[in-house]
C-alpha positions as CSV (number, residue, x, y, z in Angstrom):
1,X,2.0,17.2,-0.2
2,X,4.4,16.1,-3.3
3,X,4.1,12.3,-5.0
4,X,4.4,10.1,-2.2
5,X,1.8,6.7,-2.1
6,X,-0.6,8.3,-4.2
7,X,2.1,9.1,-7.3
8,X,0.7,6.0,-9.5
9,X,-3.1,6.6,-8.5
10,X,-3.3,10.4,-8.6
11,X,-0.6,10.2,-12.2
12,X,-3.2,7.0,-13.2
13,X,-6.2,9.3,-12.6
14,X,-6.3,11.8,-15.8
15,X,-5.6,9.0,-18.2
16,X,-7.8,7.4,-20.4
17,X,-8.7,4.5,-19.3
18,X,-8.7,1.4,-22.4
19,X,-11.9,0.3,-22.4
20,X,-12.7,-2.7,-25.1
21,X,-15.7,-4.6,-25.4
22,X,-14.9,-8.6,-24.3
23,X,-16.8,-11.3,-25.5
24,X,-20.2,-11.8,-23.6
25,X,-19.2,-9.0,-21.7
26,X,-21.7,-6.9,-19.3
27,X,-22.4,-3.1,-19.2
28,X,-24.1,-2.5,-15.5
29,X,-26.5,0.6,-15.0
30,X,-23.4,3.4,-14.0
31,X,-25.7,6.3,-12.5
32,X,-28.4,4.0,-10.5
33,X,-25.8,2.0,-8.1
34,X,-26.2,-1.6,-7.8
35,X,-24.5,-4.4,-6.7
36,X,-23.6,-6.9,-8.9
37,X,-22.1,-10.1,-9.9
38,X,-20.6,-12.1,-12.9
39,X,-18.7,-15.2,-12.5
40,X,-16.1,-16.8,-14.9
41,X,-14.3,-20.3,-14.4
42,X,-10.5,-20.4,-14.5
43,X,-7.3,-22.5,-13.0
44,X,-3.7,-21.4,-12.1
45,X,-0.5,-23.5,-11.9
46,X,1.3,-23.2,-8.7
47,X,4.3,-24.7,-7.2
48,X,2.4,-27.1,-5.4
49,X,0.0,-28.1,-8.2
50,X,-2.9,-26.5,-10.1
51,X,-5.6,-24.5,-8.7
52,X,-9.2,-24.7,-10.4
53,X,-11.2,-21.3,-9.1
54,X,-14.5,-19.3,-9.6
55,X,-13.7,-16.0,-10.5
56,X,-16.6,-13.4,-9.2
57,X,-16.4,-9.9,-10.2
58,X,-18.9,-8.3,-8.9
59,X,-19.7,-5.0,-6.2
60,X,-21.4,-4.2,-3.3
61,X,-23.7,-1.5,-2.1
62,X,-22.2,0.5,0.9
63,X,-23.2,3.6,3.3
64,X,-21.3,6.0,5.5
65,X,-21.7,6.3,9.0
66,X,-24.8,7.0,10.6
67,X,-26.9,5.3,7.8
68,X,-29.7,3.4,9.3
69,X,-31.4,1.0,6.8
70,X,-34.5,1.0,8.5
71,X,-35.2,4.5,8.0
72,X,-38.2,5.8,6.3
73,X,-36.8,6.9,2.8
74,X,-37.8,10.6,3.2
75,X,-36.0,10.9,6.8
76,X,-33.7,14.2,6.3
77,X,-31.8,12.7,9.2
78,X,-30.7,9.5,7.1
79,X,-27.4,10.1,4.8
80,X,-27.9,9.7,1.3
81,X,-24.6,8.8,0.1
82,X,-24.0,5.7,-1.0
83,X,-21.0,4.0,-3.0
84,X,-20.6,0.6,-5.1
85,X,-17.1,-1.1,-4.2
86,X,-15.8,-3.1,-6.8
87,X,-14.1,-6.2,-6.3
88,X,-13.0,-10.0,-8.1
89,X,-13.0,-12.6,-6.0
90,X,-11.7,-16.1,-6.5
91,X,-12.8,-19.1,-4.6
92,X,-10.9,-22.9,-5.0
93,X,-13.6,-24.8,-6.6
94,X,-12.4,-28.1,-4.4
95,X,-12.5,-26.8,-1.0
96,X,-14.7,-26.6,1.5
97,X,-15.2,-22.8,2.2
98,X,-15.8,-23.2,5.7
99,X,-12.3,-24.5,6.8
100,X,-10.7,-22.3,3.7
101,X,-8.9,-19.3,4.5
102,X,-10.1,-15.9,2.8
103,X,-7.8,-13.0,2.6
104,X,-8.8,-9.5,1.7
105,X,-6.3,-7.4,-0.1
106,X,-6.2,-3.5,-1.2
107,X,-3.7,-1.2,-1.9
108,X,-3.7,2.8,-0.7
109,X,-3.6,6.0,-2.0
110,X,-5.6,7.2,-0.3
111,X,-7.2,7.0,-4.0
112,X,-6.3,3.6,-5.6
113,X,-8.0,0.8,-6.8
114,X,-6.4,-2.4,-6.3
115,X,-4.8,-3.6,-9.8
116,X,-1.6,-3.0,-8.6
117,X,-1.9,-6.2,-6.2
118,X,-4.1,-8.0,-8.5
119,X,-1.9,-8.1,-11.4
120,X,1.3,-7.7,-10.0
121,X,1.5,-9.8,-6.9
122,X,-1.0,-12.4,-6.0
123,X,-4.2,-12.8,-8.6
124,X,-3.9,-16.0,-11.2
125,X,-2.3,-13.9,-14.0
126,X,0.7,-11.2,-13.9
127,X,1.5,-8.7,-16.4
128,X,5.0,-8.9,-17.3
129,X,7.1,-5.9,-16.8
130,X,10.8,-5.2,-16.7
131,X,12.9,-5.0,-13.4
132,X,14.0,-1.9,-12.9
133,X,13.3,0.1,-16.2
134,X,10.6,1.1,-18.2
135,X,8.5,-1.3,-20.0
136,X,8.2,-0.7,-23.2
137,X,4.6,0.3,-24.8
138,X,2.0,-2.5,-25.9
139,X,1.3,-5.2,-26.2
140,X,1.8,-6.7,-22.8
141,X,2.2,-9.7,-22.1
142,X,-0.1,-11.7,-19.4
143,X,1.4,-15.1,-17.9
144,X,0.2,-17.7,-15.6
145,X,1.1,-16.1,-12.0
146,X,3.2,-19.3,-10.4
147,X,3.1,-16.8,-7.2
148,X,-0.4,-16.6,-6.4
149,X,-1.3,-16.5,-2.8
150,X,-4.4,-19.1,-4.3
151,X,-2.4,-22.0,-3.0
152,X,-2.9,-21.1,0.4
153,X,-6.2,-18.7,0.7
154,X,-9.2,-17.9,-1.6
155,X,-8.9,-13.9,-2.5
156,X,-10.9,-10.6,-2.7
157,X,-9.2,-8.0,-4.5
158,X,-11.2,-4.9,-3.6
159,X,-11.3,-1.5,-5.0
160,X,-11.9,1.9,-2.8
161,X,-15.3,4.0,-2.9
162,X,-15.1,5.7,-6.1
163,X,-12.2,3.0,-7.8
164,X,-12.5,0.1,-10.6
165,X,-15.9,-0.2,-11.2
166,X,-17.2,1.4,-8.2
167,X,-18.8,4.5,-8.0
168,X,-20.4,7.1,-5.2
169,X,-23.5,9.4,-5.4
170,X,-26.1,10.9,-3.5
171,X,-25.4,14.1,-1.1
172,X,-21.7,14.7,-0.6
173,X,-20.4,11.3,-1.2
174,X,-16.9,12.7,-0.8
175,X,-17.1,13.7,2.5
176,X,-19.2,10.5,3.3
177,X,-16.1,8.4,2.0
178,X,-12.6,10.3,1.1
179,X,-11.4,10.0,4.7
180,X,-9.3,8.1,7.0
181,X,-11.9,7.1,9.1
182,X,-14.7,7.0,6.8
183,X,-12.9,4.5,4.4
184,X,-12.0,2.3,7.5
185,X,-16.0,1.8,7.6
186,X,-16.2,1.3,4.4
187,X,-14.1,-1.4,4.1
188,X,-15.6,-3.1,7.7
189,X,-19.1,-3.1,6.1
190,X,-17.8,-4.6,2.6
191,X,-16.1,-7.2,4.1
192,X,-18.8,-7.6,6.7
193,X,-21.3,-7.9,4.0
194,X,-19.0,-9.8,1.5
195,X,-18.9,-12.6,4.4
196,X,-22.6,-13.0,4.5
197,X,-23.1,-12.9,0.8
198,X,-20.3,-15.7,0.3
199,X,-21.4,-17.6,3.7
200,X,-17.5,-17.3,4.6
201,X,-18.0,-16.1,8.4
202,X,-16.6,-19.4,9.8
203,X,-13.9,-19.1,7.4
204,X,-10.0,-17.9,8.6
205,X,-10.0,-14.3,7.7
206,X,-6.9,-12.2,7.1
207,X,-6.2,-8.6,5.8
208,X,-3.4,-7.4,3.2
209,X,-3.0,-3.6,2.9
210,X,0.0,-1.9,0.5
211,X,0.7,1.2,1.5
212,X,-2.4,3.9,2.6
213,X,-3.7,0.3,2.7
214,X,-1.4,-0.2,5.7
215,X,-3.0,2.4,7.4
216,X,-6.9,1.1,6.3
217,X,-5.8,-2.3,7.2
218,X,-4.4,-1.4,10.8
219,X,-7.6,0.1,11.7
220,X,-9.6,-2.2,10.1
221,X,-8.3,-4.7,12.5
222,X,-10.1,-3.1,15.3
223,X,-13.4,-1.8,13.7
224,X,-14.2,-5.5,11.9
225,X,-13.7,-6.4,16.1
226,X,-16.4,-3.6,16.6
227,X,-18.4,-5.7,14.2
228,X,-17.9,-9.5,16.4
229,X,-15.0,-10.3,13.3
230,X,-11.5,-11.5,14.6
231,X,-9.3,-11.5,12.0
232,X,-6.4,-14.2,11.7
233,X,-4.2,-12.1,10.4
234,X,-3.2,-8.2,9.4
235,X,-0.5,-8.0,6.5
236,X,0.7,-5.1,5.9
237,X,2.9,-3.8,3.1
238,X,5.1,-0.3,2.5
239,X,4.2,0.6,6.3
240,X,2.6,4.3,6.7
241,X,1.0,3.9,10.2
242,X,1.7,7.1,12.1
243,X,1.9,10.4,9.7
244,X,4.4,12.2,11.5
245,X,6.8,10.0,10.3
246,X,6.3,10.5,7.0
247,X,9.0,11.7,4.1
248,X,6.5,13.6,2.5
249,X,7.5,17.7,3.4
250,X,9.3,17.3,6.3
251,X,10.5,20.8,5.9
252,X,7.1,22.4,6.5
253,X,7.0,20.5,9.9
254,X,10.2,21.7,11.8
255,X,10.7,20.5,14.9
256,X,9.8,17.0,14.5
257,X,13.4,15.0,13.2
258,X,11.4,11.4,12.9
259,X,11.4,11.8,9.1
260,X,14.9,12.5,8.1
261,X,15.7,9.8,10.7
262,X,13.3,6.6,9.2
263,X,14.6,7.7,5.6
264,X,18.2,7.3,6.2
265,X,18.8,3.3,5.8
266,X,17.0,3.9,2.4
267,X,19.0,6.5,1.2
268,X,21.8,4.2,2.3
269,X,20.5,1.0,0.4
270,X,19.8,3.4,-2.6
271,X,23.1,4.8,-2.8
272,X,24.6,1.3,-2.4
273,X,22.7,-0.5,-5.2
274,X,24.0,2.5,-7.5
275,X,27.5,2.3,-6.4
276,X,27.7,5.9,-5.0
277,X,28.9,5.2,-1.7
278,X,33.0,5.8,-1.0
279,X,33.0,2.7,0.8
280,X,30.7,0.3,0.4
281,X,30.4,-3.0,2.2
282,X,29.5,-5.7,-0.5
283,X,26.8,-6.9,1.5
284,X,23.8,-4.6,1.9
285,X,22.8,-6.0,5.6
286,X,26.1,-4.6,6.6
287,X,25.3,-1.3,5.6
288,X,21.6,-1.0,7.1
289,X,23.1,-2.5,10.6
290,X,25.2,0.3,10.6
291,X,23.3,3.0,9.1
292,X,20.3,2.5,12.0
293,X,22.4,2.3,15.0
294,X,23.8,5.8,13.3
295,X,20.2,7.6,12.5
296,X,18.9,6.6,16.3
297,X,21.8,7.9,18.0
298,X,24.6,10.0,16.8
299,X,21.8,11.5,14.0
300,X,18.8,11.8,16.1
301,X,20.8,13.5,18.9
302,X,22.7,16.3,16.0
303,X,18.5,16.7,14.8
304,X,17.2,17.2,18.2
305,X,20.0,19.4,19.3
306,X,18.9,22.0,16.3
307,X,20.5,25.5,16.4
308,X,22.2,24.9,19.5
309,X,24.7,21.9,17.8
310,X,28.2,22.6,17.1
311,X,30.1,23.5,14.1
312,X,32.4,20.6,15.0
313,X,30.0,18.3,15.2
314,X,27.6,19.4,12.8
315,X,31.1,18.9,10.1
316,X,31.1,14.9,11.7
317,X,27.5,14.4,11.1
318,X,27.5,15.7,7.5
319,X,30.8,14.2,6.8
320,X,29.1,10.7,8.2
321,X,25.8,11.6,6.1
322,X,28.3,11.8,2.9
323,X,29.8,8.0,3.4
324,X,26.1,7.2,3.8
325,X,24.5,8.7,0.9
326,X,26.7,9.8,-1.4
327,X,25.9,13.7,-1.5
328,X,28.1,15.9,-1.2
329,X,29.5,17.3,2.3
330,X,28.5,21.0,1.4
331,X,25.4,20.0,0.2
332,X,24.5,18.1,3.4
333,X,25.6,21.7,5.1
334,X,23.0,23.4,3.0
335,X,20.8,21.1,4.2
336,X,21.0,21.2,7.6
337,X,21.7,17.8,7.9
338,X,18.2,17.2,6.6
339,X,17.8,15.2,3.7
340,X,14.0,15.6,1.7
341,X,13.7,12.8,-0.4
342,X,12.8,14.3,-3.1
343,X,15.7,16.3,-3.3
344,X,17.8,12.9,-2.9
345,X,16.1,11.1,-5.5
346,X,17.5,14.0,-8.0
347,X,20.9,15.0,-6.0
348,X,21.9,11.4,-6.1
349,X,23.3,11.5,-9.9
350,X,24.3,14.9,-9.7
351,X,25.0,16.4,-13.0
352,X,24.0,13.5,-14.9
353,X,20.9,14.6,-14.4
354,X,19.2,11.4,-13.8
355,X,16.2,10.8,-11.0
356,X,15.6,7.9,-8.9
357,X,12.3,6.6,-8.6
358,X,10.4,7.1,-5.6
359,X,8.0,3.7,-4.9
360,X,11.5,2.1,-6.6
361,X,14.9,3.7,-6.1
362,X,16.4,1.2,-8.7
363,X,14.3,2.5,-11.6
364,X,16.1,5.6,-13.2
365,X,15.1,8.6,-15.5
366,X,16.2,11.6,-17.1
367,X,15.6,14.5,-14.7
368,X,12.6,16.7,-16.5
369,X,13.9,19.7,-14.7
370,X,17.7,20.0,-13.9
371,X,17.3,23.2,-11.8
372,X,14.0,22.2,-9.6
373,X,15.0,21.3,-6.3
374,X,13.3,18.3,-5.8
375,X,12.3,15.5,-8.2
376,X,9.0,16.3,-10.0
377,X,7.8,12.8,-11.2
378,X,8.3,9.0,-10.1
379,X,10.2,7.2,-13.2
380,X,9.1,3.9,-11.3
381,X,5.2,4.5,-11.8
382,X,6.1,6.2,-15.5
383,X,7.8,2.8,-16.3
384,X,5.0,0.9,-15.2
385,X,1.5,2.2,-15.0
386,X,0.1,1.9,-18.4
387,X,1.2,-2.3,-18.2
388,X,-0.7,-2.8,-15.0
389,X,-3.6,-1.2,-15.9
390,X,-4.0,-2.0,-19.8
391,X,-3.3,-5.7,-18.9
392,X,-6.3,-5.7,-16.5
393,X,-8.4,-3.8,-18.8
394,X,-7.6,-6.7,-21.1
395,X,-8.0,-9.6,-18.5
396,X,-11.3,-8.3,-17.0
397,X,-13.2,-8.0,-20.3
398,X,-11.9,-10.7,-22.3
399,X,-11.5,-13.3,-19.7
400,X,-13.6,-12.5,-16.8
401,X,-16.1,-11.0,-19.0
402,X,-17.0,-8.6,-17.3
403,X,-16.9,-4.7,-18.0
404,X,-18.0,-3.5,-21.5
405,X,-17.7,0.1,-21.8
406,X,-17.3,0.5,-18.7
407,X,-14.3,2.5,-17.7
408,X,-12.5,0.8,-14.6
409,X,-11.1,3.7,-12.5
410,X,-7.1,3.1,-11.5
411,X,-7.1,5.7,-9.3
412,X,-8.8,9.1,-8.5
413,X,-7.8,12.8,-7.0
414,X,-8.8,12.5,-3.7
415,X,-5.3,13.0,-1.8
416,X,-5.3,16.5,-1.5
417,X,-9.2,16.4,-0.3
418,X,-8.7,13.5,1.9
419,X,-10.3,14.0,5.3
420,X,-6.9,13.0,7.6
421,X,-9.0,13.3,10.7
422,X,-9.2,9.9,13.2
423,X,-10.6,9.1,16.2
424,X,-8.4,7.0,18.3
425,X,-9.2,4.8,20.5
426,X,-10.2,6.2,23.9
427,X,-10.3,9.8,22.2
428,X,-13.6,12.0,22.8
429,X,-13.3,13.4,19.5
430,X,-11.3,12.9,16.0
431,X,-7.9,14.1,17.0
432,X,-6.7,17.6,15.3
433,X,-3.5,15.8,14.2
434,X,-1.7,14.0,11.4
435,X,-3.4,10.5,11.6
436,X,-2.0,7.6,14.0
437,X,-3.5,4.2,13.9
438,X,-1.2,2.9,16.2
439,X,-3.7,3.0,18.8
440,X,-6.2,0.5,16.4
441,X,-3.7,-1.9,16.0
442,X,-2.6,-1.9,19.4
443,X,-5.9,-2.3,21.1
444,X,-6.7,-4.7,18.2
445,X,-4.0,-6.8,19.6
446,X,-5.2,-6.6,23.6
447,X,-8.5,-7.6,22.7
448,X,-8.0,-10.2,20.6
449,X,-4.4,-11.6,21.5
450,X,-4.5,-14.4,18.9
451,X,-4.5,-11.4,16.0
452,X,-1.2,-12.4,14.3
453,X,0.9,-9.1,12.1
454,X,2.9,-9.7,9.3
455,X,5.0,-6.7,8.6
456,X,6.7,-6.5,4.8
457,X,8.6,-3.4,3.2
458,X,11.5,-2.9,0.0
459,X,14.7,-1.3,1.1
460,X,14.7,0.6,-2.4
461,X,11.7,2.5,-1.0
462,X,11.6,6.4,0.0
463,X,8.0,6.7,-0.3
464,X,7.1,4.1,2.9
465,X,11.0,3.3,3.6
466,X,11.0,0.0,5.8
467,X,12.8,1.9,8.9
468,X,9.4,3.3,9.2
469,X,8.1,0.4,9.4
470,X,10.6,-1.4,11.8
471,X,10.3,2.5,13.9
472,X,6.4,2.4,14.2
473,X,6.2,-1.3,15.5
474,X,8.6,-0.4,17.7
475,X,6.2,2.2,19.6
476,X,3.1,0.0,19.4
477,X,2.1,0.0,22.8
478,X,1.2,-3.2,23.2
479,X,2.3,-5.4,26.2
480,X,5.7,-7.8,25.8
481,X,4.0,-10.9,25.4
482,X,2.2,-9.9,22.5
483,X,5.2,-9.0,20.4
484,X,5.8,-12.3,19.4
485,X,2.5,-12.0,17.7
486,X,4.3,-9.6,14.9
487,X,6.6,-10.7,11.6
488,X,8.8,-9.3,9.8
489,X,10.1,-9.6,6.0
490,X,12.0,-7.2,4.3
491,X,13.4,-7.3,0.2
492,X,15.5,-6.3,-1.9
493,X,13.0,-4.4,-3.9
494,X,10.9,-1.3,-3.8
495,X,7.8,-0.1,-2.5
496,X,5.5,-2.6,-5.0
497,X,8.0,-5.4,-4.2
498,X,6.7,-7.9,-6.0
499,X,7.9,-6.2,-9.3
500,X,11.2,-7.8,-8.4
501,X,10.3,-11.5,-9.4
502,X,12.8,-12.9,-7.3
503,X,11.5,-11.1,-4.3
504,X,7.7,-11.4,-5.7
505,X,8.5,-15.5,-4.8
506,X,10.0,-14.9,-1.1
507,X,6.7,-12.2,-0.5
508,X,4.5,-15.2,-1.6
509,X,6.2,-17.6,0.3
510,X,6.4,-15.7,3.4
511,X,2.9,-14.9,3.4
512,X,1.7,-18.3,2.4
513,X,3.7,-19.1,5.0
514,X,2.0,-16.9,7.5
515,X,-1.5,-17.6,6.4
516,X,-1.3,-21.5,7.1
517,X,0.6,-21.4,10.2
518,X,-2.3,-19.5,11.3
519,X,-5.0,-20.9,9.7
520,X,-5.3,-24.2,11.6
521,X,-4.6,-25.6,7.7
522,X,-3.4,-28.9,6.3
């Protein structure tokens, strides 16, 4: 697998994380893992007023699967394993809890911690980064967040096994975690636990996942049922829900099209905001109407027809393809009609010799090898990755006073190891397949039909493009009368689309929106 989801983690996860000593600050026991808890008073101006919040950053004890805590401590049969999962936390200091929504946010990876949300989308404070092209170095600058979700729901930012300040130990912690089904328990038994600590069972309860998040969140839905919690609401961002429709290597899977099909209206949108089409329409809807009705019909039929299609035909297709993306006709010959993303990102500018980013498609940068075949770095997560993660190294020491030496963990290597094996529903055993929560969600949504989806994506993204979003919910087999249940937003950003600001204000309202319509909340 190339830089898909993972590119900021896994780029993140060699660097040396800042790590300055904040006032007050505390320096927990790393090897011997604790839980543990420090708390900081703050207040945010919002739209409709200012927020006063308690800020709790703090982590939890968890254990894999089969862990029984009433074991005797020498039983050989009890995993050992255990993990610390970071989090900060920030309750209204006004409200009472019990009629307050709580919403639970992460992003993916698999291998991130959740910064990227927390300092970019919804926490109290942003860091301030340019639009589309690389921010320069430091200092940073930190501002009042007027789009934080805290007008509508307390938050828990939480960080994967291993992320932030968490750590894992014990006997193979890595195989106890670092997989798709593994970190879905992880998560149930945080939140689980979190709720008990924090007395918020009675509270509305929703879930935000970015990107592997999507996939965490999805089958979190049904495992917190498995644990008697119905959850409000699932939010998910930068959809990856069913692997076989992912952009990542399509090539080394032939035979299955669903790829090169859900990546289209992105290459589209990306080729339109750089003003490489022939013949553009001005407005981008337009084009995306068009460009889907094309990938699930004339496209998807030249794909599935293979070697058997026509030279005629195969000519029409690529010479459609061209007015779509702007590559060349005898490149899209070359191709086969099939377009790698990678290969777009850096085809795109031609001899220029400029790359698109991947999370992004608006961000640009100079091509580090001309003759590769494929881009070999995101500029989008090399134009922002060191803001996001020295401003929170800054914020969590020096105002929630918390972290000392401590290094806080942006991400870790864990992609290529990840354990992609999951047990569907209704399956004897984990599936030997590229993972599918479809089936979570959609018996999520059967046995609790008040379960409410909010489905978000950027059209400048070919990492998670938002047709694969749209094409996944589309095959949730769920019955007719629950697909009302399911929204959808989509932006003119990228995969992060809150580093937009104008669409970082219609993603907050939208899901402030969609938290308080279901929230039974004044």
């Amino acid at each position: 697998m190339k830089h898909t989801f993972v590119v900021v983690a896994a780029a993140l996860a060699a660097s040396v994380v800042v790590s300055a000593r904040g006032q007050d600050a505390q320096k927990p026991a790393a090897p011997d893992l604790k839980p543990f808890e420090y708390t900081s008073q703050g207040s945010v101006r919002t739209a409709s007023g200012v927020v006063n919040y308690r800020a709790v950053t703090g982590a939890l004890v968890v254990h894999p699967q089969g862990w029984n805590d009433a074991a005797a401590p020498d039983d050989p049969h009890n995993p050992t394993a255990e993990a610390t999962m970071s989090y900060v936390a920030y309750f209204k200091t006004d409200a009472e809890a019990a009629a307050r929504p709580i919403t639970f946010l992460f992003n993916g990876g698999p291998g991130s911690s959740t910064v990227w949300l927390h300092m970019g989308a919804f926490g109290p404070r942003r860091v301030v980064t340019a639009d589309h092209t690389h921010t320069p170095p430091a200092p940073y600058e930190v501002v009042n967040n007027d789009e934080t979700l805290l007008d509508a729901s307390d938050l828990v930012f939480v960080d994967a096994p291993g992320t932030g300040f968490g750590r894992v130990a014990g006997k193979d912690p890595e195989k106890a975690f670092y997989g798709v089904d593994q970190d879905i328990h992880a998560f149930a038994v945080f939140i689980r636990d979190f709720l008990t600590k924090y007395d918020r069972w009675n509270s509305p309860k929703y879930i935000f996942g970015e990107s592997y998040g999507t996939m965490r969140g999805a089958g979190l839905a049904l495992a917190l049922q498995n644990e008697d919690i119905d959850a409000n609401g699932v939010m998910l961002m930068s959809c990856i829900l069913n692997w076989d429709l992912m952009p990542d290597d399509p090539q080394l899977n032939p035979g299955i099209d669903e790829p090169y099909i859900v990546s289209l209206p992105t290459y589209a949108a990306t080729a339109w905001y750089h003003h490489k089409l022939p013949n553009a329409p001005q407005d981008l809807d337009t084009l995306l109407t068009t460009v889907e009705q094309f990938a699930t019909t004339d496209y998807a039929e030249a794909l599935l027809a293979g070697s058997t299609l026509g030279a005629d035909r195969r000519q029409a297709i690529a010479q459609k393809l061209h007015e779509f993306t702007g590559l060349p006709v005898a490149y899209l010959l070359k191709t086969d009609l099939r377009i790698e993303y990678g290969a777009f990102q850096k085809e795109l500018f031609g001899d220029e010799a400029m790359t698109t980013g991947t999370l992004d498609t608006r961000f640009l940068g100079p091509t580090l090898d001309p003759l590769s075949k494929v881009a070999s770095y995101d500029p989008q997560s090399a134009a922002l990755g060191s803001a996001y993660v020295s401003a929170f190294n800054t914020y969590v020491r020096q105002t929630l006073k918390y972290g000392g030496e401590l290094p806080y963990k942006p991400g870790i290597g864990v992609y290529g190891s990840w354990d992609y094996k999951h047990q569907a529903p209704g399956a004897p055993q984990p599936l030997i397949a590229l993972p599918n929560v479809l089936p979570d969600l959609a018996a999520a949504m059967k046995m609790n039909p008040d379960l409410k989806v909010l489905v978000l994506g950027g059209y400048f993204d070919v990492s998670t493009p938002f047709f694969e979003g749209m094409f996944e919910f589309r095959h949730l087999p769920i019955p007719e009368s629950l697909r009302s249940n399911i929204e959808y937003h989509y932006f003119q950003s990228g995969h992060m689309v809150y580093v937009h600001v104008p669409a970082l204000k219609q993603l907050h309202d939208a899901v402030a929106a969609f938290v308080r319509s279901h929230s039974s909340q004044k």
